[in-house]
C-alpha positions as CSV (number, residue, x, y, z in Angstrom):
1,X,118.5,100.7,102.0
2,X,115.6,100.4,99.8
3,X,117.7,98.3,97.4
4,X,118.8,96.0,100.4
5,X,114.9,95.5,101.5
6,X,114.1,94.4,97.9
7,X,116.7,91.9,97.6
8,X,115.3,90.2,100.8
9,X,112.0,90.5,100.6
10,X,112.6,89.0,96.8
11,X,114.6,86.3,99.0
12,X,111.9,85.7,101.1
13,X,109.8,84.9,98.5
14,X,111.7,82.8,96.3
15,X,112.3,80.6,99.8
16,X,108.7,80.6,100.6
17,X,107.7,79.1,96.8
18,X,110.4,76.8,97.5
19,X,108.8,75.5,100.4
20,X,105.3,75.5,99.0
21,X,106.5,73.6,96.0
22,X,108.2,70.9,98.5
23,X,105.0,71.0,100.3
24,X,103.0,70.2,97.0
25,X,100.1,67.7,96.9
26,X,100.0,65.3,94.3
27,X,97.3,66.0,92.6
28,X,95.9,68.6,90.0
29,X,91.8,67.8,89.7
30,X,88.9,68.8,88.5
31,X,85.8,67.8,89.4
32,X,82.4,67.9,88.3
33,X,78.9,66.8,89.0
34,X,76.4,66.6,86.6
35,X,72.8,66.5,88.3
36,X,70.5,66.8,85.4
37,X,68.6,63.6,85.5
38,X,67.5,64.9,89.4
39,X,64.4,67.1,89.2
40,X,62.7,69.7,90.9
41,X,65.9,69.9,93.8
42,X,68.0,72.1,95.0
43,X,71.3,72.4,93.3
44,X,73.4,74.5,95.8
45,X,73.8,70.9,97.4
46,X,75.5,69.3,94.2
47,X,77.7,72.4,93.9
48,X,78.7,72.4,97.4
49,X,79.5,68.8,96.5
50,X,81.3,69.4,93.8
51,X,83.5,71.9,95.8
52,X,83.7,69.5,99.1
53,X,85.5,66.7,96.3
54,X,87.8,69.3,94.7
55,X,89.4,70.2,97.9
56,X,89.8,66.9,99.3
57,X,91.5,65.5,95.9
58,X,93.7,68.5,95.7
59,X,94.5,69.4,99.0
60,X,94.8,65.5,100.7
61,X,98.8,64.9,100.6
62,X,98.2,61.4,99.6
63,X,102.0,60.2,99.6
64,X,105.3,60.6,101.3
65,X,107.0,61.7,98.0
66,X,108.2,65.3,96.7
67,X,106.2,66.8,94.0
68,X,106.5,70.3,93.1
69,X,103.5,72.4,91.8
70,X,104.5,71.7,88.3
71,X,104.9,68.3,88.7
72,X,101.5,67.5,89.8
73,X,99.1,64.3,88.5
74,X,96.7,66.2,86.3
75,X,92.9,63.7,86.3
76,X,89.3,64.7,86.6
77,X,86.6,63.0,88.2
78,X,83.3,63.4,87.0
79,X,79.9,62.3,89.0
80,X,76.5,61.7,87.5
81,X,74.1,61.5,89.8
82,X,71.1,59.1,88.8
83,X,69.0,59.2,92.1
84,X,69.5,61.7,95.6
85,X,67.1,61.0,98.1
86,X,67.0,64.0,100.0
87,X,65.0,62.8,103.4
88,X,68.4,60.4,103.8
89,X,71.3,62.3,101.7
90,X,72.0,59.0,99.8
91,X,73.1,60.2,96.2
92,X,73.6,57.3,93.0
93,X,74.9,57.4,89.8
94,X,78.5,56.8,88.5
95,X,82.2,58.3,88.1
96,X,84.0,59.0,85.1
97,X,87.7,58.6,86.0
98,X,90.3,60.1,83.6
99,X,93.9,61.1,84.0
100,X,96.9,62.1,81.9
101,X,100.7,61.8,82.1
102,X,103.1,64.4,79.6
103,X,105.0,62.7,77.5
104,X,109.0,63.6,78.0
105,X,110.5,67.2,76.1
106,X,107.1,67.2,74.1
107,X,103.7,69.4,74.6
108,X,101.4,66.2,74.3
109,X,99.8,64.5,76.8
110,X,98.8,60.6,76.9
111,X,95.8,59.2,78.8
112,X,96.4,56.3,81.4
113,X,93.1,56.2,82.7
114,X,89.8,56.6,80.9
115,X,87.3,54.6,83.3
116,X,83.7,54.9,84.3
117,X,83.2,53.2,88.5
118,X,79.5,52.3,87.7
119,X,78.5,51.7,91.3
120,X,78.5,54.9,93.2
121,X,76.5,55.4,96.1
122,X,76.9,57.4,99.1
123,X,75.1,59.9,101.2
124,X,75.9,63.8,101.3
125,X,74.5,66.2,103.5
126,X,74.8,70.2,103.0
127,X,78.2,71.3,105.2
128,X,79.3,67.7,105.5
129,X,83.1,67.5,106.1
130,X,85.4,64.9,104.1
131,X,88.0,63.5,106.2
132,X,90.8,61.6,105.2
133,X,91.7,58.1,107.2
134,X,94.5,55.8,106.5
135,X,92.9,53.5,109.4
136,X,89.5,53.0,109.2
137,X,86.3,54.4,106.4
138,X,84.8,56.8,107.1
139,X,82.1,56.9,104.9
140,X,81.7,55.4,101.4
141,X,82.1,58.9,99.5
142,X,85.7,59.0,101.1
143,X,86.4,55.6,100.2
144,X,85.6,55.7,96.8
145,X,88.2,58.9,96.3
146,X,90.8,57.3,98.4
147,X,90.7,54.6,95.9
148,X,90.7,56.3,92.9
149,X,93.4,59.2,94.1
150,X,95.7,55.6,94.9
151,X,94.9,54.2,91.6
152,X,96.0,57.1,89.9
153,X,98.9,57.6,91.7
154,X,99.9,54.1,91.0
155,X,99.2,54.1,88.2
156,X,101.0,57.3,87.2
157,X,104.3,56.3,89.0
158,X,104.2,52.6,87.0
159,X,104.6,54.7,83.6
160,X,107.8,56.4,84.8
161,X,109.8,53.4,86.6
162,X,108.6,49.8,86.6
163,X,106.9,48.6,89.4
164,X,107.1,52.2,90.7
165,X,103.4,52.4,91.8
166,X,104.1,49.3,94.8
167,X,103.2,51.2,97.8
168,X,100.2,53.3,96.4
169,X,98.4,49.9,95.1
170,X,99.2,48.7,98.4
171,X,97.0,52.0,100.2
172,X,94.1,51.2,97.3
173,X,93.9,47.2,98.5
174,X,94.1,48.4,102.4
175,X,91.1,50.7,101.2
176,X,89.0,47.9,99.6
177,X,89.8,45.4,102.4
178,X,88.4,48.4,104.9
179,X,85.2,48.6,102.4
180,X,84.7,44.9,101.7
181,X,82.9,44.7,105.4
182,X,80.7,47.3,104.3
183,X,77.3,46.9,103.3
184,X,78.3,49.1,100.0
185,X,78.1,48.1,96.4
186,X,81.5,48.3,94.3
187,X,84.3,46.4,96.9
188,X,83.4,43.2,96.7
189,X,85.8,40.4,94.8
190,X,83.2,38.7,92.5
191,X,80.8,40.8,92.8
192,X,81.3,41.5,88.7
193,X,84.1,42.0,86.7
194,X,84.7,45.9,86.6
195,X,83.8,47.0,90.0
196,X,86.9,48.2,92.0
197,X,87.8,45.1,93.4
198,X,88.4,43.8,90.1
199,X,90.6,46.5,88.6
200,X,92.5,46.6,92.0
201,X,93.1,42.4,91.1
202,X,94.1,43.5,87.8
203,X,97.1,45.5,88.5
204,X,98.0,43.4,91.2
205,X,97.5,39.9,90.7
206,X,99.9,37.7,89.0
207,X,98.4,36.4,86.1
208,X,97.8,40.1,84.4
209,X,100.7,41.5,85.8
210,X,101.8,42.2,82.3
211,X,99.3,45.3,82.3
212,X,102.3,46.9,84.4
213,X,105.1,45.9,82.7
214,X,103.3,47.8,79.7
215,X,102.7,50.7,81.6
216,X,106.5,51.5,81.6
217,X,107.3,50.0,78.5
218,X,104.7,52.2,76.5
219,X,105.2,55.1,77.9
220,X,108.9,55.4,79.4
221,X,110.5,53.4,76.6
222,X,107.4,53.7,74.1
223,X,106.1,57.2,74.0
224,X,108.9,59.2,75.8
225,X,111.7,58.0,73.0
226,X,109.5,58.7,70.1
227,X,110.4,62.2,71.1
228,X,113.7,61.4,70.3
229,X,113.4,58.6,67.6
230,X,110.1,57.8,66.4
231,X,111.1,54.6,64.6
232,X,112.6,53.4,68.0
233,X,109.5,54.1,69.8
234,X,107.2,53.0,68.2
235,X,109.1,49.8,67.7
236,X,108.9,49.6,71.5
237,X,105.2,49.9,71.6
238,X,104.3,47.3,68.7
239,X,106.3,45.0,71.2
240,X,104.8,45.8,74.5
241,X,101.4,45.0,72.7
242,X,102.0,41.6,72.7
243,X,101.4,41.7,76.5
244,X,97.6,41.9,75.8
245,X,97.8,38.8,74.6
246,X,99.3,37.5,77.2
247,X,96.5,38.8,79.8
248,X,93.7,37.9,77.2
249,X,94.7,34.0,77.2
250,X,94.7,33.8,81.0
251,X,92.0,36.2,81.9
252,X,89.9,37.4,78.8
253,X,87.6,39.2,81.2
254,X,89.8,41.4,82.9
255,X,89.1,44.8,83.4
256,X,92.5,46.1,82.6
257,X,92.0,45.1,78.8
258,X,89.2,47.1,78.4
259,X,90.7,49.8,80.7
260,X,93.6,50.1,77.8
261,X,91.6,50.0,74.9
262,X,89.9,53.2,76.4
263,X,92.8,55.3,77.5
264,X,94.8,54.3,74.0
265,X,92.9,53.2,71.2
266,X,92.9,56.4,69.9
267,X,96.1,57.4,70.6
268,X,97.5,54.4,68.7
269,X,95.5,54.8,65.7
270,X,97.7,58.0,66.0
271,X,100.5,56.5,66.4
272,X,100.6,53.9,63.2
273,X,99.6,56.4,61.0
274,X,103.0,57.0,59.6
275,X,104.4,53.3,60.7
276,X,105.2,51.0,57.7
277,X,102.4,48.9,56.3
278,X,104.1,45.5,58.0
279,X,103.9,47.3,61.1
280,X,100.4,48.3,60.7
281,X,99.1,44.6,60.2
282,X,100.9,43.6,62.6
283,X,99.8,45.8,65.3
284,X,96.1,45.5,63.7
285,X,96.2,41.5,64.0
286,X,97.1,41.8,68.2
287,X,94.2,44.4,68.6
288,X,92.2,42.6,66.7
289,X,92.1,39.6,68.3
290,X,91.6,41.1,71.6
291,X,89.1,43.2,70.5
292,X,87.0,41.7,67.7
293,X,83.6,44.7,68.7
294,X,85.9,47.2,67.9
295,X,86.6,46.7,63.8
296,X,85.1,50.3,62.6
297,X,88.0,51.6,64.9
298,X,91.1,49.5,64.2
299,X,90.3,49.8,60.6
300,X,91.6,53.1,60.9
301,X,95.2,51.7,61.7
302,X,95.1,50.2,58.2
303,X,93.9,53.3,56.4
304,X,95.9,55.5,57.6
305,X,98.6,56.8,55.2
306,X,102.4,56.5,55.4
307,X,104.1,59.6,55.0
């Protein structure tokens, strides 16, 4: 009898993880606020903050798909807070975006988003619920999550089928519409060149849709067969780069160049470092032109030993 009570209760449980894993949001984040240029206040506020935006990232279910537990979009959000005035809750500063995507039958992650949103403002009040909305904005704080959670989802599902991201770029430009007859800073199209507006227009708009053809390229056809044949790879990659040049003569400015070179430069310094030395200048000379500030860096491609 005892035997037969295992077996279900072990049945019972195995059906129960099933479902939770089913019921799985998409995200795996953590968050943190760094409060150190405010003085003299209380920080049980920031913390509560800091807890408020981790549940609402990780416990919003922010798409129709399936994800199980182990599947879920690992990113971090950090906030630095410049300014909170405490008579009116309103709280300044900026958010560090980041997020990662494992690269296939390997240990390694790869970054796909390494981004600082330099206009942040909201206001925050001690027990303050976050509610989601796919309707309307509720308040700025929310907005500027909803964004970000879209754009990383997007982004994420670009990198494993082409075009894959569609309908979540489509929630993030609902979102900025919503915003854009706010009062808020950030939303507006021309209001600069990096704000949120602008990196939505990046990944969207025709003239640097190449950014998402890379996105699979590099990393479906790039990163995830250099597991199985470097050489192959790595071929794959020196030939998506040429897409940066096709943004950079129609739209030097955009944000999503400088968006790459953050999540990758690195990594690709990485990744030349046992490529041929034709390979190496070739991938140098792209960069390069693209971007001329950042010599001391790509230099490193050409150093870099074959082995």
């Amino acid at each position: 009898m005892k035997n037969k009570l295992l077996i279900l209760l072990l049945v019972l449980m195995s059906a129960f993880n099933a479902i939770a894993d089913d019921e799985a949001t998409e995200l795996n984040c953590e968050v943190d606020v760094n409060c150190d240029k405010i003085s003299n206040a209380n920080r049980d506020i920031f913390n509560e903050l800091k807890q408020s935006v981790s549940d609402y990232m990780n416990t919003t279910k922010w798409t129709n798909a399936t994800f199980g537990t182990n599947e879920k979009i690992y990113c971090k959000l950090l906030i630095t807070l410049s300014s909170w005035d405490d008579a009116t809750g309103v709280m300044q500063g900026d958010l560090q975006i980041q997020s990662q995507r494992p690269v296939y039958n390997s240990s390694y992650t790869t970054a796909i988003i390494n981004f600082k949103d330099t206009k942040v403002n909201f206001t925050y009040d001690m027990g303050q619920q976050l509610v989601y909305s796919e309707i309307d904005m509720q308040d700025n704080l929310t907005a500027i999550l909803n964004f970000w959670a879209y754009m990383i989802i997007a982004m994420d599902f670009d990198t494993f089928e082409l075009n894959g991201g569609n309908p979540y770029y489509e929630r993030a430009a609902q979102i900025v519409r919503l915003a854009q007859s706010s009062n808020e800073s950030g939303w507006k199209a021309f209001e600069d060149n990096t704000n949120r507006s602008a990196v939505l227009s990046a990944f969207t708009d025709k003239a640097t849709s190449p950014i998402r053809q890379m996105l699979y390229d590099y990393h479906r056809l790039g990163l995830d067969q250099m597991v199985v044949t470097v050489d192959k790879g790595r071929s794959t990659i020196t030939h998506t780069l040429e897409n940066l040049a096709k943004i950079y003569d129609v739209a030097p400015l955009s944000v999503c160049l400088t968006m790459f070179k953050d999540a990758k430069l690195d990594e690709l310094i990485n990744i030349y470092s046992k490529a041929n030395t034709s390979e190496k200048e070739t991938v140098y000379e792209m960069l390069y032109q693209i971007y001329p500030s950042e010599t001391t860096r790509l230099d490193e491609i050409k150093k870099t030993q074959t082995n």
